[in-house]
C-alpha positions in Angstrom: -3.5 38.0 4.1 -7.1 37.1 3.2 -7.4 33.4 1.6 -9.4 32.8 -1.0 -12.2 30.2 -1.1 -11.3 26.7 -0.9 -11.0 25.0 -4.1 -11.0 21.2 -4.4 -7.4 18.9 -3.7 -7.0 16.7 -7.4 -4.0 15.3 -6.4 -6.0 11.2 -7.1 -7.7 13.3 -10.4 -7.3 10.9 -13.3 -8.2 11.1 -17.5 -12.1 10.4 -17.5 -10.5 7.7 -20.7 -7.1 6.5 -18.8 -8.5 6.2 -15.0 -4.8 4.7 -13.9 -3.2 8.2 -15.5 -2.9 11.1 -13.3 -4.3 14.7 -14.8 -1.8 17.1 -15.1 -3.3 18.9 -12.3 -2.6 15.9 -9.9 1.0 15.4 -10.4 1.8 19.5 -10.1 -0.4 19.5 -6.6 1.7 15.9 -5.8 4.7 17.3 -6.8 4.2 20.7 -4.9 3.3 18.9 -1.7 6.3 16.7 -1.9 9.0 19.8 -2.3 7.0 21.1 0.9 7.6 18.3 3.0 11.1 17.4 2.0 12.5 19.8 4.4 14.8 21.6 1.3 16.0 24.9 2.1 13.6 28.1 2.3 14.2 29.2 -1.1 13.1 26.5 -2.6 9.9 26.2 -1.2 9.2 29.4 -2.1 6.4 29.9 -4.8 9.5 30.5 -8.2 11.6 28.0 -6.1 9.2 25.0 -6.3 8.5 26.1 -9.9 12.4 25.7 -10.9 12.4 22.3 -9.2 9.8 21.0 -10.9 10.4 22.4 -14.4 14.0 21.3 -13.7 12.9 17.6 -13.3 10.4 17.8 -16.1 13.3 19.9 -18.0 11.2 22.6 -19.2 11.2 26.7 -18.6 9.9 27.7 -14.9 8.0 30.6 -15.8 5.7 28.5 -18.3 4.4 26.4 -15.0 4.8 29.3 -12.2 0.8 30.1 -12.5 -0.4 26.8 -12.5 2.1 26.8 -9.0 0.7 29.6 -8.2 -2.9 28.8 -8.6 -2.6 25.5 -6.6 -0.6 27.2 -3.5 -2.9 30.2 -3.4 -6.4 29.0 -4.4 -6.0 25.6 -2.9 -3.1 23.2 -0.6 -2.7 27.4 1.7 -7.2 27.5 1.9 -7.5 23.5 2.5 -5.0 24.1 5.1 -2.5 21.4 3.9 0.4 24.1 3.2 1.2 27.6 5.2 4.0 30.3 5.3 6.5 29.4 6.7 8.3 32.8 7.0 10.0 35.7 4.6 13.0 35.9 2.5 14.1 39.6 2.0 14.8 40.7 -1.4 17.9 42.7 -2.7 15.8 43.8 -5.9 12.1 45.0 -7.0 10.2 47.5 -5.6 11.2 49.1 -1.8 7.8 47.5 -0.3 7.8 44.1 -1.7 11.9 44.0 -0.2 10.8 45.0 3.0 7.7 42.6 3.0 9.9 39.7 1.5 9.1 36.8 0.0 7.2 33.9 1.2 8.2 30.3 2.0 6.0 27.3 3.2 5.9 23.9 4.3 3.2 21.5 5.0 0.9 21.6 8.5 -0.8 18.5 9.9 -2.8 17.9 7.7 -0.4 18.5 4.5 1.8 15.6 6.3 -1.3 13.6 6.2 -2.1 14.2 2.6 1.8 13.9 1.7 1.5 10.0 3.6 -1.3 9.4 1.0 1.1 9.8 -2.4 4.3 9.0 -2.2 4.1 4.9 -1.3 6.3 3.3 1.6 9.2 5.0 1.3 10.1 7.0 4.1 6.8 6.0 5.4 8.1 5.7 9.0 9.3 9.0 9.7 6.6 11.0 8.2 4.0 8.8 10.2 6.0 10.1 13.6 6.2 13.2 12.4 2.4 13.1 11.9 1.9 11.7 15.1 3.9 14.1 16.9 1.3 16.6 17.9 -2.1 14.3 18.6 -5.3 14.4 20.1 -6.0 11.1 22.8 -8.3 9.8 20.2 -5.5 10.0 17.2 -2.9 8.2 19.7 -5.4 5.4 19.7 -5.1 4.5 15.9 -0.9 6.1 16.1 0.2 2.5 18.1 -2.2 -0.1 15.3 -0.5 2.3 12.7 2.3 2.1 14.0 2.9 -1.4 14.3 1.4 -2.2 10.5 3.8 -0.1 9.2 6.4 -2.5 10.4 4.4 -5.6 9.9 2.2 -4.3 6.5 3.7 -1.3 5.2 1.6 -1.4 1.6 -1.8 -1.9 3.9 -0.9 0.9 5.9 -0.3 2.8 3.0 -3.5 1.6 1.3 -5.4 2.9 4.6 -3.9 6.3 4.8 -4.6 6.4 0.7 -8.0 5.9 0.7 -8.2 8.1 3.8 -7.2 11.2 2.1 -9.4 10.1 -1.2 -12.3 10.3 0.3 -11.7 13.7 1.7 -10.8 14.3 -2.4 -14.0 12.6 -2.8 -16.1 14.6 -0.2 -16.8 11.2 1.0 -15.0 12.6 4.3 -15.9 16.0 5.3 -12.4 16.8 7.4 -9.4 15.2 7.4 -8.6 16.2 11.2 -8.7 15.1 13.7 -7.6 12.3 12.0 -10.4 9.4 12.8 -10.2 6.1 10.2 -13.5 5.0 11.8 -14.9 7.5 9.3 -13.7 4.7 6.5 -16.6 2.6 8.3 -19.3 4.5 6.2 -17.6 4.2 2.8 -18.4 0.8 1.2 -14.5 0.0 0.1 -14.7 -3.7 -1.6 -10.7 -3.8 -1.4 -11.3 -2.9 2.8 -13.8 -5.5 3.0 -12.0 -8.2 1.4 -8.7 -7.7 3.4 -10.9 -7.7 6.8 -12.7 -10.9 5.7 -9.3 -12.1 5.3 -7.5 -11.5 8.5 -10.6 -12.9 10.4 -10.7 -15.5 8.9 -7.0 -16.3 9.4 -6.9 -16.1 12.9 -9.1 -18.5 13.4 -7.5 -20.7 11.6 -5.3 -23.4 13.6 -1.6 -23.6 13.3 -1.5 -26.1 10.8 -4.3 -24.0 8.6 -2.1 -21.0 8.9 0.8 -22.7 7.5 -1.0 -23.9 4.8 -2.9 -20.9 3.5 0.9 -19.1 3.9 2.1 -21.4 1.5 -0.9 -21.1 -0.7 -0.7 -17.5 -0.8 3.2 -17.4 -1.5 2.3 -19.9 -4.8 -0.1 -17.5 -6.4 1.2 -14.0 -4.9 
């Protein structure tokens, strides 16, 4: 099957007046990306079987979101390369040739993991990291053991990383997403990056004693 043109991910869209409310858009593509990568059963990651699991969570009729699923699979997450078949389901009704064809499934490649790191917080963090991680190039294995360990140490800064990773691929800011390479961040002027690096340099310098202290000053106002 031919793709179509690749259209633009929205999933860190927000209201041009609310900029901390997600656009409609965003939380479909979020929520299509998460049924993807939650290893459910085939039928549900077909394109009707995401649309009944999200209209059943947002308790409203399937059919009235199935082309706004449709849309997002087809014209963007299966171009971008962040979602692919995953294989057919056979149909007992319909027309002879779209039962023999089947319908299809799909789940999330690389780079869909990637994006799925980027939205959903902490949780689970671990396990979709080394899932990630799992297939990697020598120069990805070199930011998988920093990673890694953060996510034990500094869970919500990892997640901040791989957040702003992915947004500035939304942004065009990044022109891939793989291989995955954070040195890329080192031409985007992030104050929240810079501030957290001034931070930790500073800190270990600091003697023993200073640590202690700014710990305890830190604990008093955060």
């Amino acid at each position: 099957m031919k793709l179509k043109s690749k259209g633009k991910l929205a999933i860190f869209n927000t209201f041009k007046t609310k900029s901390n409310d997600l656009t409609g858009e965003a939380k479909r593509q979020r929520a299509i990306i998460t049924i993807l990568g939650s290893g459910v059963n085939p039928a549900e990651r077909t394109r009707t079987g995401v649309s009944q699991k999200i209209a059943k969570k947002q308790e409203i009729t399937w059919k009235n979101i199935y082309s706004g699923i449709f849309r997002d699979l087809d014209e963007i997450l299966l171009p971008l390369g962040i979602a692919e078949e995953n294989g057919r389901l056979p149909l007992k009704r319909g027309p002879k040739a779209l039962q023999e064809k089947g319908i299809p499934y799909y789940h999330l490649t690389k780079k869909g993991i990637l994006v799925r790191l980027s939205i959903n917080g902490i949780e689970n963090m671990q396990s979709q990291l080394k899932e990630f991680f799992a297939e990697s190039t020598t120069k990805e294995k070199e930011f998988q053991k920093i990673l890694t360990k953060f996510m034990i140490t500094s869970p919500i800064f990892t997640y901040s990383i791989l957040q702003k990773y992915v947004k500035a691929f939304c942004e065009n800011k990044i022109k891939e997403l793989l291989p995955f390479d954070l040195s890329k961040l080192k031409n985007i002027s992030d104050k929240d990056l810079i501030i957290q690096k001034e931070i930790l340099l500073a800190f270990i310098k600091l003697t023993n004693q200073e640590k202690k202290d700014v710990t305890e000053f830190l604990n008093k106002i955060i």
